[in-house]
C-alpha positions in Angstrom: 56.4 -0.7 -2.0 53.2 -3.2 -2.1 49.9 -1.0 -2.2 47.5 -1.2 0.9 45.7 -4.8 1.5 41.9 -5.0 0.9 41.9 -6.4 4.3 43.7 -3.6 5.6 41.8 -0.8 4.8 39.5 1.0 7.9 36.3 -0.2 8.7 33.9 2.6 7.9 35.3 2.2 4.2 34.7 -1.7 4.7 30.8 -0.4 5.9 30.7 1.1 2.9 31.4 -0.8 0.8 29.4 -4.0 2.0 26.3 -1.3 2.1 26.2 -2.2 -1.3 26.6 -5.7 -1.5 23.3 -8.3 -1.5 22.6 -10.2 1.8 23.0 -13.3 0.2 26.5 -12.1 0.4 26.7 -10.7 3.4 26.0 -13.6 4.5 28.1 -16.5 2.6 30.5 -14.6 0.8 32.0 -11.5 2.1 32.5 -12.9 6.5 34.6 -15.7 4.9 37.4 -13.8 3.4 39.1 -12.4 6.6 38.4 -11.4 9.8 38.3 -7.6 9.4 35.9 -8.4 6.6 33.6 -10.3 8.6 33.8 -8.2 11.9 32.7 -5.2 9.3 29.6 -7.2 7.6 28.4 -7.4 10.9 27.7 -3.8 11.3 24.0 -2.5 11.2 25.1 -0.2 8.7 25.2 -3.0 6.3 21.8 -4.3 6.9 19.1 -1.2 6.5 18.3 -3.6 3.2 17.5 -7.6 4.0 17.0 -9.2 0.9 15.4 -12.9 1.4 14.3 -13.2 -2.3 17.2 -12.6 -3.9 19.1 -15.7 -2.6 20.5 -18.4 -5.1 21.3 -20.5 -2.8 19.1 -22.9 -0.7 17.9 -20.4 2.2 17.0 -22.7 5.2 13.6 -21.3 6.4 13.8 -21.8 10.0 12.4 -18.9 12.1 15.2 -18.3 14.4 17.6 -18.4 11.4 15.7 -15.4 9.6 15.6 -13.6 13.2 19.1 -14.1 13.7 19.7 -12.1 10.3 16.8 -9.7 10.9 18.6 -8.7 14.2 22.2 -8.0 12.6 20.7 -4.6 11.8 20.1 -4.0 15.0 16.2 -1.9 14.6 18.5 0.0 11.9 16.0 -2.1 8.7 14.6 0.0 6.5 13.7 -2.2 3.1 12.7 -6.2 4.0 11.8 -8.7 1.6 10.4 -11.7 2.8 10.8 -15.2 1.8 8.6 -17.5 0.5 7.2 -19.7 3.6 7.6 -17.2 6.0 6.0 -17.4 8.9 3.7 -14.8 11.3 6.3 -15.2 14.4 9.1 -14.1 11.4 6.6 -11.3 11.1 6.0 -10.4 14.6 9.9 -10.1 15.2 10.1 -8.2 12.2 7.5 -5.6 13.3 8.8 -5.7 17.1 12.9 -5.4 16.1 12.6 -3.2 13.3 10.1 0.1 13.7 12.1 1.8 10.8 10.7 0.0 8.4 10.3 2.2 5.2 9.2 -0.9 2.6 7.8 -4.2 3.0 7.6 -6.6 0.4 5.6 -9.6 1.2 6.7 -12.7 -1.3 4.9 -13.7 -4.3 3.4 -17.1 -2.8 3.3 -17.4 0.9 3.8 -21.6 0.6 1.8 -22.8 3.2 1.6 -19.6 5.5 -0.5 -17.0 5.0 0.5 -14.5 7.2 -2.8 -12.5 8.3 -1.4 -11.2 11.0 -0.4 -8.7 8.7 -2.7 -5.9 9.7 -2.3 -6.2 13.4 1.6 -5.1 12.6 1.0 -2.3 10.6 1.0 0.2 13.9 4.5 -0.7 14.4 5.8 0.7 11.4 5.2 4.5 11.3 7.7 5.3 8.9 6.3 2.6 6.4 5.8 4.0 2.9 5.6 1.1 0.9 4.0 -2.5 1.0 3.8 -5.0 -2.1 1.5 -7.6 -1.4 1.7 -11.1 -2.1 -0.7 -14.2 -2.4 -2.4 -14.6 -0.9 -3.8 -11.1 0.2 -3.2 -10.0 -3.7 -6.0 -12.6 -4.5 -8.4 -12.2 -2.0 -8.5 -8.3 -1.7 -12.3 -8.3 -1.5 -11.7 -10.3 1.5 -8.6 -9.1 2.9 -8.3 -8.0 6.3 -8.6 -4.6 6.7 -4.6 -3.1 6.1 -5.2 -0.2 3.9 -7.5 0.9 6.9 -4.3 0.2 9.6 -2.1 2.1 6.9 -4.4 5.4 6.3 -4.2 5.3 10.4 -0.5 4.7 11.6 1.6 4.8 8.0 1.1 9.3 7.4 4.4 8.7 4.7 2.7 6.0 3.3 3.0 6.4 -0.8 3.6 3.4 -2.6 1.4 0.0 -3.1 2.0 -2.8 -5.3 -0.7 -5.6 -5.7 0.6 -9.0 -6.9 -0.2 -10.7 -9.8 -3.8 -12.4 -9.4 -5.2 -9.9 -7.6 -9.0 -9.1 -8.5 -9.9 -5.3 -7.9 -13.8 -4.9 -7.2 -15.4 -2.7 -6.4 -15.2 -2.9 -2.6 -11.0 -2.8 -3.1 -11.3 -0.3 -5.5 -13.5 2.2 -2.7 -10.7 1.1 0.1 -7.9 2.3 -2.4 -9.9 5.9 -3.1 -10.7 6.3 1.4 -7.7 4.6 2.6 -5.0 5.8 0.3 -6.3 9.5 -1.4 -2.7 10.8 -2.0 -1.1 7.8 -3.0 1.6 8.5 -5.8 2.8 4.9 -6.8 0.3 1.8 -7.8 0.8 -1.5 -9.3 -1.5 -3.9 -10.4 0.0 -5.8 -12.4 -1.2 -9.0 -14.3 -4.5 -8.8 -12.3 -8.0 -7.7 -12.9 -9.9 -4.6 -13.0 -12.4 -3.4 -14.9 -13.6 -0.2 -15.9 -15.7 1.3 -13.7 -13.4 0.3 -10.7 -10.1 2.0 -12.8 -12.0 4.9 -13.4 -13.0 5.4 -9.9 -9.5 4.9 -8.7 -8.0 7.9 -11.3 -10.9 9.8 -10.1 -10.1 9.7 -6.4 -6.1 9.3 -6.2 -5.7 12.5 -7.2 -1.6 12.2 -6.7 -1.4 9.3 -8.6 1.6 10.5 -10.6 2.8 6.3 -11.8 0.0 4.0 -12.6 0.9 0.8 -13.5 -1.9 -1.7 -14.7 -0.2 -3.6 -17.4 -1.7 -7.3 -18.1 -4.9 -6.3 -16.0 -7.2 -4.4 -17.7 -10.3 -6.5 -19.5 -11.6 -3.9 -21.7 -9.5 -2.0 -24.3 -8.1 1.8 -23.5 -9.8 4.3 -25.6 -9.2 8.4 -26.2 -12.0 9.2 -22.7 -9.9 6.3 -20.4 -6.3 8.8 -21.2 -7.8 12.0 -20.8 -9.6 10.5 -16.9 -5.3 9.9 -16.7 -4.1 12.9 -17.9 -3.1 14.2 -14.1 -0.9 10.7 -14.1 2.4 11.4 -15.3 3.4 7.8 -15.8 0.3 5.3 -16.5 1.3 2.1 -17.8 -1.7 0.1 -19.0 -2.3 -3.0 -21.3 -5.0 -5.4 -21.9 -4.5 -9.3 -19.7 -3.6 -11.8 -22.5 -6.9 -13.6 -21.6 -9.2 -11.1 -22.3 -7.3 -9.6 -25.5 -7.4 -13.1 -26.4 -10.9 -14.0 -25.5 -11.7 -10.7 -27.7 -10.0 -12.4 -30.6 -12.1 -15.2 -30.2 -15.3 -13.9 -30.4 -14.4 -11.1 -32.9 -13.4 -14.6 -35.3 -16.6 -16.1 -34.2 -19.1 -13.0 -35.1 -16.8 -12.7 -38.2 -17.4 -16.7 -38.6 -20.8 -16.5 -38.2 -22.1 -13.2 -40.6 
């Protein structure tokens, strides 16, 4: 007797199944290999996690094509990942359609939109525990609009940040980190800059800081006083930027050169 057909089995064991599968596909793979697959991947079930930047494939960046998929989870999204070029009415209808948002994660580049609508959405999301930001907020955090400060308001769960790479911690972003986000546990800034005085002031104030990641973004070197300040972190990650360790090089050649 022939064993039970893929396409025959229930659709709750379809749901999850295809809760596990990317959205890429969700989208071109799994609805085009029979009908009970395809009536399953459109459950909501399967799309708590929308995954733009994962595709392979060309994904056409019209608006009402991202709502379309944004709206297959029916308000049910908990993890979105933006594309590249996405726009702040794809924004808006993300923050309108979706108020279970858990994590955002704002591209890498932003092509020719820059999305600073950003902070104006931030209410909507209550649930929202973690936001990676892209260019070009991660490069202009000095003069970012104000999210941390819409975060430390609306986002009580709120535990996780990642700064792009580029992003240049002063002293201002630095102090919004310490007021805005005292019991953050998870921070990236990664292949960035920061200097001393700002790191330091972070550690002192994010006193639940228990992973610190500033790999490629430091422009000093770590010594025995920097570790102990991060002994409360149980994961801190840190390296100097290949710029500065190579500027460092440089000049140590140069006074070596020149004695």
């Amino acid at each position: 007797m022939a064993g039970k057909k893929w396409e025959d089995l229930e659709k709750d064991c379809l749901v999850n199944i295809f809760t596990r599968a990317g959205t890429e596909s969700l989208l071109y793979d799994i609805p085009l290999v029979c009908k009970s697959w395809y009536r399953a991947s459109l459950d909501p079930s399967c799309w708590k996690i929308i995954n733009f930047q994962e595709f392979v494939r060309q994904l056409p960046l019209v608006d009402e094509y991202l709502k379309s998929i944004i709206n297959r989870s029916q308000g049910n999204a908990t993890t979105v990942m933006l594309p590249t070029s996405c726009s702040d009415e794809v924004l808006r209808y993300l923050a309108d359609e979706c108020p279970a948002l858990k994590a955002l994660y704002l591209p890498s580049v932003m092509g020719n939109f820059h999305s600073f609508v950003l902070p104006e959405m931030i209410s909507k999301w209550k649930n929202l525990e973690l936001l990676k930001l892209g260019v070009p907020y991660s490069t202009s955090m000095e003069k970012k609009p104000k999210i941390l400060e819409e975060i430390s308001l609306h986002c009580k769960n709120f535990c996780h940040l990642e700064i792009d790479a580029g992003a240049d911690i002063g002293r201002e972003a630095a102090s919004d980190i310490v007021t805005c986000l005292p019991n953050i546990k998870y921070l990236h800034i990664r292949n960035g800059r920061i200097d001393r005085k700002n790191l330091e002031t972070i550690m002192q104030g994010c006193k639940e800081l228990a992973h610190l990641d500033v790999r490629g973004s430091l422009w000093f070197e770590s010594d025995d006083q920097l570790l102990k300040l991060a002994s409360h972190i149980t994961n801190f990650q840190y390296s100097m930027s290949n710029i500065a360790w190579m500027t460092q090089m440089v000049l140590t050649k140069f006074s070596k050169d020149s004695a």
